[in-house]
N, C-alpha and C positions, 0 to 999 in steps of 0.2 A: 504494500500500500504506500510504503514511503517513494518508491521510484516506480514509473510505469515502466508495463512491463513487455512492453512491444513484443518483437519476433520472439517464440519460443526458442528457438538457438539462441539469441542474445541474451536472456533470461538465463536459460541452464548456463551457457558462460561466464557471467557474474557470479549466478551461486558457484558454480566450481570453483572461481578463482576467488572466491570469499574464502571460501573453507582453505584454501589452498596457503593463501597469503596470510590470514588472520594467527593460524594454530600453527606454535614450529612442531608439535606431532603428528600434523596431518604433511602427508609429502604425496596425496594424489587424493582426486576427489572425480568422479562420476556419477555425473545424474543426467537422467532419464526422463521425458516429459512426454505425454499424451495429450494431446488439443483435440476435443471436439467438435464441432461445427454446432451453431446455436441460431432458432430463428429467430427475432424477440415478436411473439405473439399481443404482445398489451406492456405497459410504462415498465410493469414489472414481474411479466412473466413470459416466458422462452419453451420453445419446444426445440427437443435434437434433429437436428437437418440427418437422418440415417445413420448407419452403424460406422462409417470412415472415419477414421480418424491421423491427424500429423503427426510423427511422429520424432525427437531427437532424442539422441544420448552425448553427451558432453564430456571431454574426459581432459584432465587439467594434471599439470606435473610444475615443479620449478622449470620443468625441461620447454615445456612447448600443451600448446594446445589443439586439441584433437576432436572432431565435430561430423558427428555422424546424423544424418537428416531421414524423411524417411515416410513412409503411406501405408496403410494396414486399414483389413478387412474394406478395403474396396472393391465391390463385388460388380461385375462386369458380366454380359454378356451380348453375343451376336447373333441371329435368327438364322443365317448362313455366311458365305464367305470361307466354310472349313472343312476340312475336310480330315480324312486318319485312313489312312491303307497302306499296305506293303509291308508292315513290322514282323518282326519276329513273333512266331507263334509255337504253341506245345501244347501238352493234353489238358493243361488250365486252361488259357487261353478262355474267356466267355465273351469278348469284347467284339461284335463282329465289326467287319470293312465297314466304311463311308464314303462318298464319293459330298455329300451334303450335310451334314449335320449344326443342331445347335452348339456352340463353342460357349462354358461359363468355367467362370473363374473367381474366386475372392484372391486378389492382387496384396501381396506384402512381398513391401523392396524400399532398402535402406540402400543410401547412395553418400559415400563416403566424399570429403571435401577434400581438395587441395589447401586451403586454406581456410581462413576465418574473416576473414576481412569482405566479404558478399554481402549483397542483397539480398537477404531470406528470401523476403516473401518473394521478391520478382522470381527467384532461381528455382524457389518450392513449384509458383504458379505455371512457369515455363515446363517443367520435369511431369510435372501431373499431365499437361495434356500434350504432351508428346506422347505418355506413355497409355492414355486414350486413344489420341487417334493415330497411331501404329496400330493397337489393338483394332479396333472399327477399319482401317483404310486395309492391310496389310492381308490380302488372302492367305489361310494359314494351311500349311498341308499338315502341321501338329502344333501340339502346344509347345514343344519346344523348342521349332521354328518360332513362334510367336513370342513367348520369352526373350530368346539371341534379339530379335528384327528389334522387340520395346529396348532393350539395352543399350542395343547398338544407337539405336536414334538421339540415347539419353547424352552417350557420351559424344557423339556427333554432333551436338548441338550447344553442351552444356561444358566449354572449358571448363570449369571451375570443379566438373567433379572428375574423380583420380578414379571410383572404381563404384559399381551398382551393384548389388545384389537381388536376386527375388525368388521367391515360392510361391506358386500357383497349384491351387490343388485341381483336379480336372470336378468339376462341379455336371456330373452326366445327365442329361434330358430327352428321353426316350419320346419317341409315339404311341398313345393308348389306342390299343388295339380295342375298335369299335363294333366289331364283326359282329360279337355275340347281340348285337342293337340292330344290327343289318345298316349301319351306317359306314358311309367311307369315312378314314381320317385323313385327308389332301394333307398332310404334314401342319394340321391347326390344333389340334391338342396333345399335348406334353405331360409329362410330370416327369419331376427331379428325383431322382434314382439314390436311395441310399444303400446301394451294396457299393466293395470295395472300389475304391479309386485311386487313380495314383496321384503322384505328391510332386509333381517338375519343379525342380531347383537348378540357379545358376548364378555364377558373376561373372561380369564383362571387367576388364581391366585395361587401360589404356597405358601402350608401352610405357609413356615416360611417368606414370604414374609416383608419388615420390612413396618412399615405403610407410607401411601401414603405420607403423608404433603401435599405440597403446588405444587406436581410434576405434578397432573391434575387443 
């Protein structure tokens, strides 16, 4: 309350290097912030804009400062544009071919800084929707073609970050077979499938990238 409290990076910054410079027993300090999205309904009441949330972890030393930024549970998805065939299969396997399917996903990807001295929010606002519309533009033959493509764009656009990370879980949406109704489904009703799914994880790293430290 004594100082505003702007960018959440800028925030955990501070407190890191409070703890860091105040106490000579503390020699590292990391914190962690979660920002939700808020809509204000009336003078003095807000409802949450969905489950997304921004994400930083801040990690401070006498050495140097370290600033990891970041988007969680943003849930995504495309009606078509995807497609999954060709993969390795065995007597598991339950997964058949696509040549069209729906693509979903709930999105979490930290993207690690080169520095500290940025524009949060501009570099936040930029980073989110590159990593939208890659997803939406970007025909995907898997998700983890579609993963590399959102990565690659981040760092392609985005000097200021050194290395992205992400996990996307494949979120499955089937056709409900209508037949026993004597109805067609033309591919217009769905329901989201909870058997096993898999879990696609990656980092992009851009060569001159400077090394990590203490920032994961």
């Amino acid at each position: 309350a004594k100082e505003p409290i702007g960018e959440i990076e800028d925030f955990a910054i501070r407190l890191a290097r409070h703890f860091v410079g105040e106490f000579a027993s503390v020699y590292r300090a990391r914190v962690s912030i979660e920002e939700f999205g808020w809509e204000r309904i009336h003078d003095h009441a807000f409802v949450r804009a969905g489950s997304e949330k921004r994400l930083t972890t801040v990690t401070c030393t006498d050495d140097g400062t370290w600033v990891v930024a970041g988007i969680g549970d943003l849930v995504v998805l495309k009606s078509t544009g995807s497609e999954f065939h060709g993969y390795i299969k065995d007597r598991y396997t339950t997964l058949p071919e696509t040549r069209d399917r729906i693509m979903a996903t709930s999105l979490l990807a930290h993207w690690r800084y080169a520095g500290s001295d940025i524009d949060w929010r501009k570099s936040f606002a930029d980073i989110r929707r590159l990593l939208l519309e890659t997803f939406a533009v970007k025909h995907s033959l898997s998700l983890q073609q579609t993963l590399y493509a959102m990565g690659e764009a981040v760092l392609q656009a985005r000097q200021e970050v050194a290395e992205i990370r992400m996990a996307m879980p494949n979120r499955h949406h089937f056709a409900v077979d209508l037949s026993p109704f004597g109805i067609d489904n033309d591919n217009e009703v769905f329901y989201a499938a909870d058997r096993p799914y898999g879990l696609i994880e990656g980092t992009l790293t851009r060569d001159d990238a400077p090394e990590p430290g203490l920032a994961w």
